[in-house]
C-alpha positions as CSV (number, residue, x, y, z in Angstrom):
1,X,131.9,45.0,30.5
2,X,132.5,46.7,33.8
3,X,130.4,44.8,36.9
4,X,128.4,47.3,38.6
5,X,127.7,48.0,42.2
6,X,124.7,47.5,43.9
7,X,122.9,49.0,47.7
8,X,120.2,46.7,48.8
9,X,118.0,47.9,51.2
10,X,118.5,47.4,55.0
11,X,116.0,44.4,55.8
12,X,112.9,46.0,56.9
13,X,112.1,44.1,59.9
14,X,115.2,45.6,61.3
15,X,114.4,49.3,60.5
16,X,112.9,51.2,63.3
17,X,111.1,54.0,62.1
18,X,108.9,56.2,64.7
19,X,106.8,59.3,63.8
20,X,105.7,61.9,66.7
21,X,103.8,64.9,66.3
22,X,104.6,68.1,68.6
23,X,103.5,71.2,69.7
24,X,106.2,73.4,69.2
25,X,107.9,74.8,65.8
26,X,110.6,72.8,64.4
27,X,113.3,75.4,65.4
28,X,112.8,74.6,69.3
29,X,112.4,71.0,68.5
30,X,115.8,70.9,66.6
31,X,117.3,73.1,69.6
32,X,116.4,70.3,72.2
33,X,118.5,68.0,70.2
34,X,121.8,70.6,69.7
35,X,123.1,70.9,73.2
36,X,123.5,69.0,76.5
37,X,121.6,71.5,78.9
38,X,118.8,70.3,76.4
39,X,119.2,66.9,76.1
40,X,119.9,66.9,79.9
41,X,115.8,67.2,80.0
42,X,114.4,64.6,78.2
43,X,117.0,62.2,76.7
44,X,116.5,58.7,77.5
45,X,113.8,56.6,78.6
46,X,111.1,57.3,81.7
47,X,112.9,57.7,84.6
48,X,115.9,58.1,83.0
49,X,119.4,60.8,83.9
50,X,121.8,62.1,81.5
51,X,125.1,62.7,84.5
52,X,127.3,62.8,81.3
53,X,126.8,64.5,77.5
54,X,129.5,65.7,75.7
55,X,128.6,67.0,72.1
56,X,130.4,68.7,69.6
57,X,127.4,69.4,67.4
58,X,128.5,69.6,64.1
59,X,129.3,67.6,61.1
60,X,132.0,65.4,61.8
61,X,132.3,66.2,65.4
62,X,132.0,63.6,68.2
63,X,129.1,62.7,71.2
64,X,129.5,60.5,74.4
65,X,126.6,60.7,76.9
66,X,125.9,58.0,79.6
67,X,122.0,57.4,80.2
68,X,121.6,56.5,83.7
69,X,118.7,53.8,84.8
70,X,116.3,54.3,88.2
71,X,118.6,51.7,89.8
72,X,122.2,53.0,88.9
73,X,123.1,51.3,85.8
74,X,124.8,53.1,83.3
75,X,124.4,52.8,79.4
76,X,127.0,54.7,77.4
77,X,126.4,55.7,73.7
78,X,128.9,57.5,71.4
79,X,129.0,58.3,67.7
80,X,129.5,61.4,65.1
81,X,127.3,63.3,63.7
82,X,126.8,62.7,60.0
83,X,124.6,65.6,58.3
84,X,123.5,69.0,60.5
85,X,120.9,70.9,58.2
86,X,119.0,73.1,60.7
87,X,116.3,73.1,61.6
88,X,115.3,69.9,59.2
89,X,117.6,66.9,59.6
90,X,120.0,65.7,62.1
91,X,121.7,62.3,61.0
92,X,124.6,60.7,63.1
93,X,125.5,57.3,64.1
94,X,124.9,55.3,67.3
95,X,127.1,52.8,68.8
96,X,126.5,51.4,72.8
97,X,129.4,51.0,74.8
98,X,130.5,47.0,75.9
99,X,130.9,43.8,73.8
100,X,128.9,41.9,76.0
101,X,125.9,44.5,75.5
102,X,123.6,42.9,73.3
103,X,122.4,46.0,71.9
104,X,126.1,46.8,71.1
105,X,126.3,47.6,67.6
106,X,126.4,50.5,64.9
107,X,123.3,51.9,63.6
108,X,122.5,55.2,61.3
109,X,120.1,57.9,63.4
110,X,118.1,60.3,61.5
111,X,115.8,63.2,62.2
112,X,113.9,65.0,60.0
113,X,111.5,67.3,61.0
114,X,108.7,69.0,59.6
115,X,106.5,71.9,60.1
116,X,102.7,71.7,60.1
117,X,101.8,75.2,60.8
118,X,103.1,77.3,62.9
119,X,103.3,75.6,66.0
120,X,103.6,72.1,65.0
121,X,106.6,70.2,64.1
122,X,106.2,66.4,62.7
123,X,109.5,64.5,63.9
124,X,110.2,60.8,61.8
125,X,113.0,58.9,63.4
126,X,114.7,56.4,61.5
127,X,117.5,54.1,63.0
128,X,119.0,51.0,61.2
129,X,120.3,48.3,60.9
130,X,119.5,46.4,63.7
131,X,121.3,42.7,64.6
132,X,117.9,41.7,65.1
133,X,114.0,42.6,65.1
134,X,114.1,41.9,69.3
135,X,116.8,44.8,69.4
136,X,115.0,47.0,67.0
137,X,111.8,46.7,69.5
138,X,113.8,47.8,72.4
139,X,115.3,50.9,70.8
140,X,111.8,51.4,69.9
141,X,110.4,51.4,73.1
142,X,113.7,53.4,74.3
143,X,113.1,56.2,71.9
144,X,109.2,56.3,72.3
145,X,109.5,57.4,76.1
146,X,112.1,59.9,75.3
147,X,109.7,61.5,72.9
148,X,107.4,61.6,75.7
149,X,109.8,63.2,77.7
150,X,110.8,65.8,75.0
151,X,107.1,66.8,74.4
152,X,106.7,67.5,78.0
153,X,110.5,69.5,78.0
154,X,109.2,71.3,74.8
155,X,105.7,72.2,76.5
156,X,107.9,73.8,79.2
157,X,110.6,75.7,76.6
158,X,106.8,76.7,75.2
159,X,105.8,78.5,78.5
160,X,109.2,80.1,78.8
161,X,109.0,81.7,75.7
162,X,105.2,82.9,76.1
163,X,106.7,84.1,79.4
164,X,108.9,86.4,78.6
């Protein structure tokens, strides 16, 4: 008798999943994540800059962007993307420059989005696995103002449209 394989579950406690509602359809919310003159706008936490994004935004191809802090510390993050279904589900991996960075490590990223009516797009973020729960809380808090961020760049892309 052959032994078979088994996939356990990532530990929960070091799953980060994050739900945010928005007012804008799920085509411009997956557009703010497919090219760096988006992501320029709202990637990163509060007070954040993005001086360095380099995307090839499909499956298999490569990112490297460097979030800047309010007092000059740069945090560089690289991976590939995984799966590309527009305008659902984005899904690639997330690895933070340094060895010495505790939150250095190699977790899975991925977006699904989903309409709810017209002009409302449901976004679930799901990123594991985490080393530890104390690193999955600061991703958490990471991604939680960059959503605030987005929902303020996606009111603007909002006005633009209506604009023209």
């Amino acid at each position: 008798m052959a032994a078979q394989n088994t996939v356990s579950p990532p530990p929960a406690d070091r799953v980060l999943v994050l739900t945010r509602e928005f007012d804008a359809p799920r085509e411009l919310v997956f557009k703010a994540w497919s090219a760096p003159e988006h992501l320029a706008h709202w990637f990163g936490p509060k007070n954040f800059t993005l001086p360095s994004c380099q995307m090839d935004f499909r499956v298999g191809g490569n990112y490297r962007l460097c979030m800047r802090s309010p007092d000059g510390k740069d945090y560089w993050v690289h991976g590939v993307y995984r799966e590309i279904l527009e305008p659902q589900r984005l899904s690639f991996t997330w690895e933070r420059d340094g060895a010495d960075d505790p939150h250095a490590g190699h977790t899975l990223v991925t977006i699904t989005l989903e309409s709810r009516g017209p002009r409302k797009t449901r976004l679930t973020l799901e990123q594991a696995t985490f080393g530890t729960q104390e690193i999955r809380d600061g991703h958490a808090g990471g991604w939680g103002e960059a959503f605030a961020r987005l929902g303020e760049y996606l009111e603007e892309l909002g006005h633009e449209r209506n604009e023209t």
